[in-house]
N, C-alpha and C positions, 0 to 999 in steps of 0.2 A: 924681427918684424919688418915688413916688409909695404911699402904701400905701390901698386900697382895701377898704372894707367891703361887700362887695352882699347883699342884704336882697331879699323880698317878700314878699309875701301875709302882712303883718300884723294886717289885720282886724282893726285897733283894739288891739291886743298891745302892749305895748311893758313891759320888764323892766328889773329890774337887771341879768341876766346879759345880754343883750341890750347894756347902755351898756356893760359894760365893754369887749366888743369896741366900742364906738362910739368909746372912750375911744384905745383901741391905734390907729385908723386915722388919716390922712390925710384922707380925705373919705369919705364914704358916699353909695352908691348905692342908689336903692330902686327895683325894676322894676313896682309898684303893685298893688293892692288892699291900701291905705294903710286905708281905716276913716278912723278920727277923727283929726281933725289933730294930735292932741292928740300922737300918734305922731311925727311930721314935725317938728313945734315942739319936741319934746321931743329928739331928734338935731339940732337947727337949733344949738338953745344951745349942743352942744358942739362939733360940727364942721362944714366944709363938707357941705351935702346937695347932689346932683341924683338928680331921681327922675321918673316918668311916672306917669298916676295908672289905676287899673285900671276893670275892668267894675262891678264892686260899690263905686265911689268918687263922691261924689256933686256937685251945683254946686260946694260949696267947694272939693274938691280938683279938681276940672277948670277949676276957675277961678285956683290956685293952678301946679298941674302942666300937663304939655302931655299929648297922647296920645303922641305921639315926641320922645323926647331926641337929637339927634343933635349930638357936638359933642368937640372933641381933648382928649385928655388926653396931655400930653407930645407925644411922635410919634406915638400910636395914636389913630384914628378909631373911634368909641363908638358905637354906636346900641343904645338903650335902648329897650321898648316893652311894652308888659304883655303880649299877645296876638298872640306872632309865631311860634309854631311853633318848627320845627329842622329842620334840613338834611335836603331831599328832600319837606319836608311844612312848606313857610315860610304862612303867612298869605295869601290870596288877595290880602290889597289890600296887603301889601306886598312880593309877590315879584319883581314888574318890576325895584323900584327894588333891589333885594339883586344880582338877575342883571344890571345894567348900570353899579350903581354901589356894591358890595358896601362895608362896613367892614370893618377888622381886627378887631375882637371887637363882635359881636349879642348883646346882653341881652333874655330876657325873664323872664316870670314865667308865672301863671296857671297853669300844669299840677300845682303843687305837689310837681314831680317833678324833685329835684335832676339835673340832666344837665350835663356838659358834654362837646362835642365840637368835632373838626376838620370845617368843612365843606370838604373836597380842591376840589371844582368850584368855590367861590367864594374858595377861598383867607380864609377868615374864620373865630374862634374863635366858638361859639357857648357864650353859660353860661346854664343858667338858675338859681338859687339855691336852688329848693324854696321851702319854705314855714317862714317862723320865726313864726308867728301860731299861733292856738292852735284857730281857727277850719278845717277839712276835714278831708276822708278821711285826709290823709298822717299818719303813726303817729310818723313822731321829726320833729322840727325844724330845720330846716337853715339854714346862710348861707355863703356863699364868703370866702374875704378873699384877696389876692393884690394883688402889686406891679407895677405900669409902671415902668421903666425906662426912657427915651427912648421907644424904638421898640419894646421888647420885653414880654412879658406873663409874669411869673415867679411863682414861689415861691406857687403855687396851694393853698388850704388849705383843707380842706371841714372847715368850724365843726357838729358837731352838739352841740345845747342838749340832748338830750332828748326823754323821751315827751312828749305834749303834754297 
């Protein structure tokens, strides 16, 4: 079992209130536009990171992060990526591989629009996290936290920090 912190669109942000959920989890996921690495090193210290790095993320973090995470967590299949849509409207350049070889839960970021859904046609959990950075449009701050269980994705909890 597994306790997960998913994070994005920090834009260089990173807080106390922030560590403390860093502190509560198991590993922490960040779905990118990380900013300063100063970010990334700074949840590194405390817990496991995997993260992708986003559009506004520069050499170091594309040198550091991949553009897709894909990789098990327990029995669940993960694909992380900053700029991948939602179910019925996926990313151009990645919806072949969604439709022929889908995960159990898709991560992204970039909309800074907390969402999480069922996509029914690919049998896959889609989350995106919103935005806990302090940097857009979006008005409160958001991060997901939820548990893996072998196979299973449970006890879903949407962390809002606040106005920004």
């Amino acid at each position: 079992m597994k306790k997960i912190l998913l994070l994005s669109d920090t834009h260089s942000h990173i807080d106390d209130t922030i560590l403390k959920y860093v502190e509560q989890a198991d590993e922490v996921w960040h779905a990118g536009d990380i900013g300063d690495l100063v970010v990334t090193d700074t949840i590194k210290k405390i817990k496991p990171l995997r993260g992708v790095y986003g559009n506004i993320d520069d050499d170091k973090a594309r040198m550091e992060f991949s553009l897709h995470n894909r990789f098990m967590c327990e029995g669940v299949d993960v694909w992380i990526t900053h700029i991948g849509g939602y179910p019925g409207k996926y990313n151009a350049s990645i919806k072949a591989e969604i439709m022929t070889n889908p995960p159990k839960l898709f991560i992204c970021g970039h909309s800074h629009i907390l969402k999480v859904m069922f996509d029914k046609k690919n049998n896959l959990l889609h989350m995106n996290p919103g935005a806990v950075g302090k940097s857009g449009f979006h008005q409160v701050r958001t991060m997901l936290r939820f548990v893996i269980d072998g196979d299973k994705i449970k006890d879903l909890e949407i962390v809002e920090i606040g106005k920004k």
